[in-house]
MIVO-96349 format. One record per residue (C-alpha): residue number from 1; x, y, z. Coordinates in steps of 0.25 Angstrom, whole numbers, plus 5000, padded with zeros to 4 digits. Example, Ala and Ser with C-alpha at 12.3 -4.5 7.8 and 13.67 -1.06 7.14 Angstrom:
% MIVO-96349
    k    xx    yy    zz
    1  5049  4982  5031
    2  5055  4996  5029
This chain:
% MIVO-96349
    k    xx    yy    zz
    1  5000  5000  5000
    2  5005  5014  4996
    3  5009  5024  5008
    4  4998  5033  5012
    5  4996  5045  5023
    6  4984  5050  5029
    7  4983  5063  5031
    8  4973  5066  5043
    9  4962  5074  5047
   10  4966  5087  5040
   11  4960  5098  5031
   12  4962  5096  5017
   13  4963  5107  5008
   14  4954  5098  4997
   15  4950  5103  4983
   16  4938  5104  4977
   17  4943  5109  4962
   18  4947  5125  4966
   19  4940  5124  4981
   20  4949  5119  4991
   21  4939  5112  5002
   22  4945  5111  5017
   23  4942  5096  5022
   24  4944  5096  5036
   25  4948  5083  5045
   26  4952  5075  5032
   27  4961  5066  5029
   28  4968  5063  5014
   29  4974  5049  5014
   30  4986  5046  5005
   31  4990  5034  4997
   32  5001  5032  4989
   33  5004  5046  4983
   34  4989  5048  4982
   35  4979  5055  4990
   36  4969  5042  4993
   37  4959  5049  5001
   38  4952  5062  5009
   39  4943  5059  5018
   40  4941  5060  5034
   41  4944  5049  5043
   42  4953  5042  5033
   43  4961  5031  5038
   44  4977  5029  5036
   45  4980  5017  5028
   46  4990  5007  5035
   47  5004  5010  5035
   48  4998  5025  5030
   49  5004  5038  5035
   50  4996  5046  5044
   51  4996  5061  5046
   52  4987  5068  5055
   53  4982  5082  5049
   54  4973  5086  5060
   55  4973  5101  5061
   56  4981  5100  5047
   57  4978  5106  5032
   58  4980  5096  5020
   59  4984  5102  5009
   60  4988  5098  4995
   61  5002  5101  4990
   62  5005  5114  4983
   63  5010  5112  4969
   64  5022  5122  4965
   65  5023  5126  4950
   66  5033  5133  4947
   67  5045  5131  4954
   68  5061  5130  4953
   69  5065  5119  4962
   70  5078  5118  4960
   71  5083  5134  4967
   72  5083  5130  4981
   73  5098  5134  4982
   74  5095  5148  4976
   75  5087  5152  4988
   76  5089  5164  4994
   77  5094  5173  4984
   78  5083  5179  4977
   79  5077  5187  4988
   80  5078  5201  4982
   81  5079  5196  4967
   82  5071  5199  4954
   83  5065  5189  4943
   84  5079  5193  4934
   85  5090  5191  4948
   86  5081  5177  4950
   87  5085  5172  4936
   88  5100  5173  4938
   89  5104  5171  4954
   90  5091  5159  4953
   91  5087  5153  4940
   92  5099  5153  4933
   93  5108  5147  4946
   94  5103  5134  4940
   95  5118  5137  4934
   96  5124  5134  4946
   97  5117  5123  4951
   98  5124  5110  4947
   99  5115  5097  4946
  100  5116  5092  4962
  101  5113  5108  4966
  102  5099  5106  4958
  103  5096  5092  4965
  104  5097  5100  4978
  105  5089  5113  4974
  106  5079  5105  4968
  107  5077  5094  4978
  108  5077  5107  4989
  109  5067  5114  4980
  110  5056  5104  4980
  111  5059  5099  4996
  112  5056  5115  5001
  113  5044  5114  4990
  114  5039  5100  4997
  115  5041  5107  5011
  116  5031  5118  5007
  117  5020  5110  5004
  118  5024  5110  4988
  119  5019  5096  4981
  120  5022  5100  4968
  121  5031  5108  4961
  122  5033  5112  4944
  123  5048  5113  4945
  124  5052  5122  4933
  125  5066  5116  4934
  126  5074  5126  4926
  127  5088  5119  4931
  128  5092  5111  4920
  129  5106  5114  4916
  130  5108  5099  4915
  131  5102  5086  4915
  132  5107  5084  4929
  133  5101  5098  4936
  134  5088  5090  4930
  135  5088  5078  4935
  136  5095  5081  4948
  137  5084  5090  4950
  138  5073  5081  4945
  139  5080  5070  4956
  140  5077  5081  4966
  141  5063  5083  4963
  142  5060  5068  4962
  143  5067  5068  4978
  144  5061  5077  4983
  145  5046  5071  4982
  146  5040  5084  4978
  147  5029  5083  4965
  148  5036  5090  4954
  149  5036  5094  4939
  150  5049  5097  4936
  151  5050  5104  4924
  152  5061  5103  4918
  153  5067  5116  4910
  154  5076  5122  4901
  155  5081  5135  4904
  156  5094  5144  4902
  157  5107  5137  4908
  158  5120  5145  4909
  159  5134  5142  4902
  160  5141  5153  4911
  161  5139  5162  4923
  162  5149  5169  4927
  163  5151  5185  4924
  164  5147  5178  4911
  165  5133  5172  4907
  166  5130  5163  4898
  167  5116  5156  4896
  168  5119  5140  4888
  169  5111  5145  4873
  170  5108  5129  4872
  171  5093  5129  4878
  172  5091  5114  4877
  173  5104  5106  4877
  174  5103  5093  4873
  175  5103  5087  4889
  176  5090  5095  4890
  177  5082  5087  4883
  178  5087  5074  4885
  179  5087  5076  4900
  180  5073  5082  4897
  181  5069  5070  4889
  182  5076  5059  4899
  183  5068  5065  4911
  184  5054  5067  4904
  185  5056  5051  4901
  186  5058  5050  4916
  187  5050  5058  4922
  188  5041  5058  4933
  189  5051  5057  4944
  190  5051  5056  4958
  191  5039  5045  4958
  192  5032  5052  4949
  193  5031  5066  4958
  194  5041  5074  4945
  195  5035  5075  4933
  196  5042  5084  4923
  197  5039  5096  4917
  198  5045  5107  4907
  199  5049  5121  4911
  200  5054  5130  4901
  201  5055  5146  4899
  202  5063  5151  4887
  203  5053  5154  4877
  204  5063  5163  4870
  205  5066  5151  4863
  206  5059  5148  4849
  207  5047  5144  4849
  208  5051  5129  4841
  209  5061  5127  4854
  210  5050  5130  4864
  211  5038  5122  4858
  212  5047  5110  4857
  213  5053  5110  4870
  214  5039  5110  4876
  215  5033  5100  4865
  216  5046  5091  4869
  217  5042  5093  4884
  218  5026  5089  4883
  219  5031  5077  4875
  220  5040  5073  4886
  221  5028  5073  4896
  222  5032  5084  4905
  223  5022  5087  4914
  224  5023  5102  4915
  225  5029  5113  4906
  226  5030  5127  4914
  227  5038  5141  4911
  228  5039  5154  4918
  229  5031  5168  4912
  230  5032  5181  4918
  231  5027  5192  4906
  232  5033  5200  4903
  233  5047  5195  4907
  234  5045  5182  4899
  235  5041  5179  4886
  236  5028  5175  4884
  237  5028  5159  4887
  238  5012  5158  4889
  239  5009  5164  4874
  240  5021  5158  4868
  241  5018  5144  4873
  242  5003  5145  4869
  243  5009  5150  4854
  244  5016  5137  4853
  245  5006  5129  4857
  246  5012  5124  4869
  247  5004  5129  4882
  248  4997  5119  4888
  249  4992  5115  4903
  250  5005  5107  4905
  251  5012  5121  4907
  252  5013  5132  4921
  253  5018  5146  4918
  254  5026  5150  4930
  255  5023  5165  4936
  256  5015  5170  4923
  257  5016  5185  4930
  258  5011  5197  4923
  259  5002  5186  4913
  260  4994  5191  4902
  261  4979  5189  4901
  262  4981  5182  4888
  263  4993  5173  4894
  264  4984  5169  4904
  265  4972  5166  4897
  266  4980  5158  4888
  267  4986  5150  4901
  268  4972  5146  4905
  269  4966  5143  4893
  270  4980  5133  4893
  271  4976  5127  4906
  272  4990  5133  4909
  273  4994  5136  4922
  274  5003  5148  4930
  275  5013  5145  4942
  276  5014  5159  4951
  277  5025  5160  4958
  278  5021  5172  4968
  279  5034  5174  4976
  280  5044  5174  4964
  281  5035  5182  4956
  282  5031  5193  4966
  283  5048  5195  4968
  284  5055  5191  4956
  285  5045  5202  4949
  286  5038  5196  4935
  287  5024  5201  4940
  288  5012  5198  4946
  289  5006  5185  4952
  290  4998  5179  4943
  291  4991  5167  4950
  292  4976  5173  4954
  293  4977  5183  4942
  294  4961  5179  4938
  295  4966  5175  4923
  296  4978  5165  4929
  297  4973  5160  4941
  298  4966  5148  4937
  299  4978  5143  4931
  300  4988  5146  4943
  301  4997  5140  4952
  302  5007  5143  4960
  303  5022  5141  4960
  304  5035  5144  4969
  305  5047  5147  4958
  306  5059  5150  4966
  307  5060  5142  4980
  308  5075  5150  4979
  309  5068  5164  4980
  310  5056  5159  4989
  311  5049  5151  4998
  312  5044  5137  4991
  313  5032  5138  5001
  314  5021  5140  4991
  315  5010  5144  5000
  316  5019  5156  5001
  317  5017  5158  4984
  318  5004  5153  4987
  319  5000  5164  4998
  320  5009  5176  4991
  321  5002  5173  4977
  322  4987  5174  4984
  323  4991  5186  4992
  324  4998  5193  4979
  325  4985  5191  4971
  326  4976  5196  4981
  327  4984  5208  4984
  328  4984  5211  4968
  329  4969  5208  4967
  330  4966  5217  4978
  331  4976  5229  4973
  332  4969  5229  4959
  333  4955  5230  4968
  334  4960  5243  4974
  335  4966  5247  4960
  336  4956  5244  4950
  337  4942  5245  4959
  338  4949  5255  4971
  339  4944  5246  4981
  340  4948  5236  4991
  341  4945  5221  4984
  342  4932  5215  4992
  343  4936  5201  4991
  344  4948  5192  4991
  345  4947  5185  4975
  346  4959  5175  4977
  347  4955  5164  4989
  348  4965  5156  4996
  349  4958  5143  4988
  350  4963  5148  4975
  351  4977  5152  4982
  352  4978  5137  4988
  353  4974  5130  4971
  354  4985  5139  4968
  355  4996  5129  4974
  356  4986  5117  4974
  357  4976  5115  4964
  358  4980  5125  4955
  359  4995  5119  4954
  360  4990  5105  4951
  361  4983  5110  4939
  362  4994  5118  4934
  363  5002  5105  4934
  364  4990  5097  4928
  365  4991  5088  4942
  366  4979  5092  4948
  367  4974  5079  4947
  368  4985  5074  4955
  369  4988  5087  4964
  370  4984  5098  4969
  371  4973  5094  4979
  372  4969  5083  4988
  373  4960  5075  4983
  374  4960  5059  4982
  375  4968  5054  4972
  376  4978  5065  4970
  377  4993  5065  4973
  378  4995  5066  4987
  379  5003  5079  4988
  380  4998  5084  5000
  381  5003  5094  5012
  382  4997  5097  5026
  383  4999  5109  5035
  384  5000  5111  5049
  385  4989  5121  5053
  386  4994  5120  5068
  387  5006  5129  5064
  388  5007  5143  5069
  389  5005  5148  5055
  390  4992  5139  5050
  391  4985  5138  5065
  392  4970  5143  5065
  393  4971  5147  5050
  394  4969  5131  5045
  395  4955  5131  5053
  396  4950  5145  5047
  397  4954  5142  5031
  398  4964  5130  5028
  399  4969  5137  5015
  400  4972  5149  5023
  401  4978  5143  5031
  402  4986  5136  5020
  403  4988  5149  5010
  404  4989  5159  5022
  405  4996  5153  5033
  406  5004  5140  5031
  407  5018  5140  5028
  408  5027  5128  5024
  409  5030  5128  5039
  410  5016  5123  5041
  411  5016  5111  5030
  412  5017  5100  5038
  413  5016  5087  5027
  414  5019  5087  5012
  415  5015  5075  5005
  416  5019  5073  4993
  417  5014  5062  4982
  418  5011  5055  4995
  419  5025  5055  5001
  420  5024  5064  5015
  421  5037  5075  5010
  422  5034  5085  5022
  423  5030  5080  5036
  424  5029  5087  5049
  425  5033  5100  5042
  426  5047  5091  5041
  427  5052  5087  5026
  428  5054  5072  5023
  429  5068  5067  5019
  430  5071  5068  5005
  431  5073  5055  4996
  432  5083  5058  4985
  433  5082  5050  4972
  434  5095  5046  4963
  435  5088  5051  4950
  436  5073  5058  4948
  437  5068  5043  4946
  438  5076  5038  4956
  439  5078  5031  4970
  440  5080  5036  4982
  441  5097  5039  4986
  442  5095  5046  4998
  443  5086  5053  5008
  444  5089  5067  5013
  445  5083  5078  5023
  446  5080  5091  5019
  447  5092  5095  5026
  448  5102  5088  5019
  449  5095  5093  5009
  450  5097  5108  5012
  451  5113  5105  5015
  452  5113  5101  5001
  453  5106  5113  4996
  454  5115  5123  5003
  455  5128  5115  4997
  456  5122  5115  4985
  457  5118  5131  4987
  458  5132  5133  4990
  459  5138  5127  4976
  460  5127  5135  4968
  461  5132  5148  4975
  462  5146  5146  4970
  463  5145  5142  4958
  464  5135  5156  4955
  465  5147  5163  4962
  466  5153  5174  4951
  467  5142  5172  4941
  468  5135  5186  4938
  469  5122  5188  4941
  470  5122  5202  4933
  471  5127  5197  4919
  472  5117  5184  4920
  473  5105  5194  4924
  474  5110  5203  4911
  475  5111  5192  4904
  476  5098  5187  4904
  477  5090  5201  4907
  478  5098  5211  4901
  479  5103  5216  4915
  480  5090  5216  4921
């Protein structure tokens, strides 16, 4: 018989479509990797785990999507940065990262994601400056036991940084494909928890190099094909992808700030779904949020971006994208109607689909994840409403309490596909495979795991020293 836990006697946040319904003293019994039952006064099955939730909210997991898993090293140095300082002291330290750095950012990345309540994440993966950055991160991610789509990119790689810069002018080097090829083969990894996807961003290239890479990638069977837009500092992906024929419900446009009425439309009537990425938007200065813009919302979801510039706690995007929004709507009250808006127009329920509901559909899972319900995948999280943050709030309104008072301090168990990954508020050992299809080599805590990272932290550090921020900013911004 397959393993199972019984969580007990708590309120599940349970969906009815969009409404979430708060079952109180319920119990959601787990088989295998499968949510078996919901019920009250559900028995354990023998040998079953039992975990009592009394005074406890049940909640599914949050999907993340949009995400770059692999910076954990970079944390820390973009506090007072811009969207064009990001670009070179962040995305382009891939440089410096050997293959074994990125298996340690990686596998550090989805870990913090798991301890924040995160069950999935869309990894737009832009690390791959050789086969081994992508398979060592792709072992990482299939360790870690976090539910991924790991979208495997192409993107600009360097030949030389030092008071020079030089970008390599060979887009796609043989290895490319035939890594890109070998892994699709593969795939999923990790007991089928990593699926891959496609992530992709330079459609400066012509338009025959562009519809045959993705033609090439949906052939393959990748899962999910996503690319950033920000207008007017990008070209236009949305419009260009719908002129080649190539927008479909299997892509997520990251951030999507400052969207035209047109591109949006032209989103929705695709089935296409946005990922907003509050924080890094709200700082790193593209524009405005778009998640709750009434053209948009109901294809919106929400995502992290850049663990290395903040928090992975995605109630905190989550909470700062609904506050945002309601701030905006009540401004344009006072400036258009010169009165104080009446009402709230964006409720907590709409907030909460955002990471829940919402994220499964942008993924094309929701028949899988997303909610509780019997049947789906058991990605699941409960919070301790006891905690000096979440008492008294958890008996008034459970999703306030989730959406306007939790923290990850207050997430108690993470269970993903089934497996417990979180539990007493304390992360279980890590099992790290040999390969992304692998056995298990070793088992480490998340200790040792943070003594590798600030090794591998250290190594990055030298290798970026006398390489010059200026001339690599200059070179891709004209001195911006």
């Amino acid at each position: 018989m397959a393993g199972s836990i019984l969580l007990q006697n708590g309120t599940v946040l349970f969906h009815e479509g969009n409404n979430v319904k708060f079952l109180h003293n319920h119990d959601v019994l787990i088989q295998g990797n499968k949510i078996n039952k919901i019920g009250r006064g559900l028995q354990p099955l023998p040998n079953g785990k039992l975990i009592d939730c009394s005074g406890k909210i049940i909640s599914p997991g949050f999907i993340d999507t949009h995400h770059h898993l692999w910076q954990t090293q970079l944390k820390g140095r973009h506090g007072d940065q811009v969207l064009t300082d990001y670009m070179v002291s962040g995305m382009l330290q891939s440089f410096n990262y050997e293959a074994e750095d990125m298996f340690w950012g990686q596998l550090a990345g989805c870990i913090e994601s798991i301890d924040s309540g995160v069950t999935t994440v869309v990894d737009h993966a832009n690390l791959t400056y050789s086969p081994e950055h992508a398979t060592e991160a792709l072992r990482a991610t299939a360790s870690s036991g976090l539910r991924t789509i790991f979208c495997y990119g192409v993107m600009p790689r360097l030949k030389k940084w030092t008071s020079e810069f030089e970008i390599d002018k060979e887009v796609f080097p043989g290895w490319w494909h035939s890594t890109l090829e070998t892994l699709a083969k593969a795939q999923p990894f990790g007991k089928e928890r990593v699926q891959l996807g496609f992530s992709f961003d330079l459609f400066k290239l012509p338009r025959e190099v562009v519809t045959e890479v993705w033609t090439k990638c949906r052939k393959l069977g990748l899962k999910i094909l996503t690319t950033h837009y920000s207008s007017p500092a990008m070209p236009n992906s949305i419009k260009m992808l719908s002129d080649y024929g190539l927008l479909d419900k299997d892509i997520i446009v990251s951030h999507a700030n400052n969207i035209a009425e047109v591109d949006a439309r032209t989103l929705v009537d695709h089935d296409v779904y946005i990922s907003s990425t509050p924080e890094t938007e709200l700082q790193f200065g593209p524009g405005d949020v778009v998640a709750f813009r009434d053209d948009i919302r109901s294809h919106a979801s929400i995502g992290l971006d850049c663990h290395s510039t903040n928090s992975t706690d995605l109630l905190t995007q989550i909470r700062m994208c609904l506050q945002y929004s309601r701030a905006m709507v009540a401004v344009k009250s006072w400036e258009q109607e010169g009165k104080q808006l009446p009402k709230l127009t964006i409720k907590l329920e709409e907030a909460f689909n955002l990471g829940t509901i919402q994220g499964a559909r942008a993924v094309n899972m929701e028949d899988q994840i997303g909610s509780i319900a019997e049947g789906k995948l058991a990605d699941i999280i409960v919070f301790d409403t006891h905690s000096p943050a979440m008492v008294c709030a958890a008996e008034e309104n459970p999703l306030a309490a989730v959406l306007l008072h939790a923290s990850v301090r207050d997430i108690e168990t993470v269970i993903i596909d089934g497996v417990i990954r979180k539990e007493d508020k304390k992360l279980s050992q890590i099992e790290i495979l040999d390969e992304p299809n692998g056995k298990v080599e070793s088992k480490i805590s998340w200790s040792e795991l943070s003594r590798n990272l600030l090794d591998s932290r250290a190594r990055i550090k030298k290798r970026g020293e006398g390489q010059d921020f200026a001339v690599a900013k200059k070179a891709l911004f004209g001195g911006a």
